[in-house]
Structure formats: structure tokens, C-alpha cells
N, C-alpha and C positions, 0 to 999 in steps of 0.2 A: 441356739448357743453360738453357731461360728457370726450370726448377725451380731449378737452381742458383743464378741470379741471384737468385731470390727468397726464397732459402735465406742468402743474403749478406746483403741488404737488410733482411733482419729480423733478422740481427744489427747491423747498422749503427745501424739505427732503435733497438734495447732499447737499444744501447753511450751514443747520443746522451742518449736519456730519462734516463742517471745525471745528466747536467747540471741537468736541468729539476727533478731530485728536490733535486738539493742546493741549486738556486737557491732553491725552497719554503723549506727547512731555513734558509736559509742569511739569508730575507726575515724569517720568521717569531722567528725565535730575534731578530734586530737591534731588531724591532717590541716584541716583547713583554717583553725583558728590559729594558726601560725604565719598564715600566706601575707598579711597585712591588705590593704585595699583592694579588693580583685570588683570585674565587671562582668556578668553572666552572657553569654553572647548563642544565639540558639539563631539555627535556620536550617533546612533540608542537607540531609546528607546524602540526596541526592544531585545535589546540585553542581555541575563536572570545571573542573579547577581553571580551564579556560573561559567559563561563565565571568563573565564582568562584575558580577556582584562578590563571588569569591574575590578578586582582585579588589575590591571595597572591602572586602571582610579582612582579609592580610592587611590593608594598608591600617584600619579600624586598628588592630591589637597592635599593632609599631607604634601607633601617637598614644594609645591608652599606655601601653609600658615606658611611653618616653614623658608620659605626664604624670608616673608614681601608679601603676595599676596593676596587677597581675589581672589573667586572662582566665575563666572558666569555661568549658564546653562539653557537650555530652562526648566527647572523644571520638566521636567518629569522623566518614567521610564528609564531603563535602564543604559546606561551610564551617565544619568544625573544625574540619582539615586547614583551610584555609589562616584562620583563625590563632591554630596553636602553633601554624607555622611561623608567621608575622610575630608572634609574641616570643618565640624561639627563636629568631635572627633577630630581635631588639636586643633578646639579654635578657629576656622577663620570663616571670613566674608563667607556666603553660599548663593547666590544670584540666585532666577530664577523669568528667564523672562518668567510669563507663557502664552498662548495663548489660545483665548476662541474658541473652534472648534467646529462644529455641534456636533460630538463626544467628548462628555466634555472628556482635559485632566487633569486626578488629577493631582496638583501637588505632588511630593513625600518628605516622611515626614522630610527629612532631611534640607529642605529650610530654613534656617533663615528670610532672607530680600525677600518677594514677591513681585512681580510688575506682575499685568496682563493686558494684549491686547486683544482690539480688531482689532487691523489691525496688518497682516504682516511685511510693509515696516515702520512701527514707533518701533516695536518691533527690527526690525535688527538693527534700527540705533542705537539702545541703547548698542547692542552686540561691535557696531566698537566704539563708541565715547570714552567711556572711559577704553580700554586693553588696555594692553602693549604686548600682544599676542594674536594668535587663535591656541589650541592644538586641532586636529582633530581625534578623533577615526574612525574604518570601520562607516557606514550608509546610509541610503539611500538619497531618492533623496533630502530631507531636509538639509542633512548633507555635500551631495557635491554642494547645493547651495551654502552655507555659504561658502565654500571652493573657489570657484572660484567667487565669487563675491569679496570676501576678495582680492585673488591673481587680477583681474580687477581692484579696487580700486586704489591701488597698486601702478599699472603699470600706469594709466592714471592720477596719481600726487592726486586723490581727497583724502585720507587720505592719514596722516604720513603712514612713512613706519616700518612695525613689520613685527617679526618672525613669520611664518604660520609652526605650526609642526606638521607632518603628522604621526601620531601613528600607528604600522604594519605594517613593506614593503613589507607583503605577499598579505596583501590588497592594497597598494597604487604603487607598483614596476609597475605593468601592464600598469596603466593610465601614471603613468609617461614617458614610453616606447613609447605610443602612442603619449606623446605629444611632444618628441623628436622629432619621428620618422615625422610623418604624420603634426603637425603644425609650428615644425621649419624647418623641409625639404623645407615645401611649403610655407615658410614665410607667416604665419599667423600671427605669435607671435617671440616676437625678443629672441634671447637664453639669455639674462640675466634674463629675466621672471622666471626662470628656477632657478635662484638664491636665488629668498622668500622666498621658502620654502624649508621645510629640512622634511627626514623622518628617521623616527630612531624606533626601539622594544621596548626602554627602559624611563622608566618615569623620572630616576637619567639622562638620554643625553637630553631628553627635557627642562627638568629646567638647565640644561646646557649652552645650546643653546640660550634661555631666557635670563639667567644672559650675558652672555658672549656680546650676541648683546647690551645689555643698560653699559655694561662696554667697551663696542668699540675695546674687541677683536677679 
């Protein structure tokens, strides 16, 4: 009998949590379809503010906001940090999507417009729905989901197609190598795949790249 009751209850409990998934959907899409052109920009939130690539990530949201862009990021530290700050001393929209994790993470103080999750896969959809790019600094495993789920999307037609820019070829030349090597060799993946994305050092050849794809050169 109490198997059973608990066998109910956990249907009850999943039945309720569709509410809670739609209210996310439901917050997220009312917030952000207001923002006008925003750029998703992901990298390690471990990554410490004197790092030189944070100093590329700040510099990255000042020319995106001074070329018409508001700025998205998972709202934390590191490069997020980085990030929301540059887009905050421009004058520009500063948007994190933050996520509720056993480990609470603070958002950092540079966010403007906050939106918080609790589920993963309604937080991501928020990241694709409304860029016009995904700029990718080094990070972890976080950082190359959003990376290759972006370049899948992609490829299998379910979003429009955008500019995926991969920030530091010191960090990203080796994968690249690999996926040359090892998944177009063995026809896993077709070589236009290979075309999405772009990798470049500098924050001035990303917003480059950016403008260049929506002007159709």
C-alpha cells in the first residue's frame, strides 16, 4: 500500500513540474523577446578577471554594444563576469541566464536583466532562441556543451544558421584538428560542419565576423 501511494506521488509530483517547466518558458521567452539583437557569449567561470582573456571578453561586449547588440551570459563568475561588465560600462543591455545549483551560483554584479532556472534544457533554449551568435571563450565541460550542441543544431536544420566564434586558437586549434582528422576522415560528420564556426584571438575579428555573416559578406 505505502509502495503504491509513493508510486502515485511521483506521478503527481512529475504531472505538477510541467507547470513549473512552462512558467520558465513561459518567463524567459516574455523577458528576452524584448532585448532586440543580443550575442550569447559562454566561457569558464572559472576563469580569474586578471586572466587576459577576461580582458578580451570585456573588451568583446563594449564593441558588440557599440555595434547594436545586447550581451547574454550564464551570469556568473569569470568570463561571464567579465562579460556583463564591458556590456554595463558601454550602456548596453547585460542579460544572465542564471541557474539554481545545489552549489548556489551568485550571479555577478554586473547583470542588468536577470532570469533564473531551474532546469538546464529550458535555460539553453533561451541562449539559441533569440542570438544572432554564440562567441565561445576556453571552458569546461559546460562550455563545450553549449559549443557542440550549438554546431548539432546547426547542421541537423532545427535553428537558423549563425556565426559560432571560437575565442583562442591556442585553446580551440587541437579539437579542431581532431575533428578534421578523426571525424571527417571517418565520415562521421560532413566537412561543411567545419564551416560554422570560425576561430580567431581577437575580439575586433569576432564582431567582424558577426557583422560580416548578417550583411551577407
Amino acid at each position: 500500500m505505502k509502495e503504491e501511494k509513493g508510486k502515485n506521488s511521483f506521478i503527481v509530483e512529475d504531472s505538477w513540474r510541467i507547470f513549473r517547466i512552462m512558467a520558465e518558458f513561459v518567463d524567459g521567452f516574455e523577458t528576452l523577446s524584448k532585448m532586440g539583437p543580443t550575442v550569447s557569449i559562454f566561457g569558464s567561470s572559472r576563469t580569474k578577471q586578471s586572466d587576459p582573456l577576461c580582458q578580451k571578453a570585456e573588451k568583446l561586449a563594449h564593441l558588440l554594444v557599440k555595434s547594436g547588440y545586447g550581451v547574454i551570459t550564464g551570469a556568473g563568475r569569470g568570463i561571464m563576469e567579465a562579460v556583463n561588465r564591458g556590456a554595463k560600462k558601454a550602456g548596453g543591455e547585460s542579460i544572465g541566464l542564471n541557474i539554481e545549483l545545489p552549489e548556489e551560483q551568485k550571479p555577478n554584479p554586473y547583470v542588468k536583466t536577470l532570469i533564473s532556472f531551474r532546469y538546464f534544457f529550458v535555460r539553453k533554449v533561451m541562449f539559441v532562441k533569440y542570438t544572432r551568435s554564440f562567441v565561445i571563450f576556453p571552458g569546461g565541460y559546460g562550455t563545450l556543451d553549449e559549443f557542440f550542441e550549438s554546431v548539432n543544431l546547426i547542421t541537423t536544420g532545427k535553428i537558423h544558421k549563425f556565426p559560432v566564434v571560437l575565442i583562442d586558437r591556442s585553446y580551440w586549434q587541437d579539437l579542431f584538428n581532431w575533428l578534421k582528422k578523426d571525424l571527417i576522415s571517418k565520415n562521421y560528420i560532413d566537412p561543411s560542419s567545419l564551416d560554422i564556426f570560425y576561430i580567431t584571438d581577437e575580439p575586433e575579428k569576432a564582431v567582424d565576423i558577426i557583422e560580416s555573416f548578417y550583411r551577407g559578406s
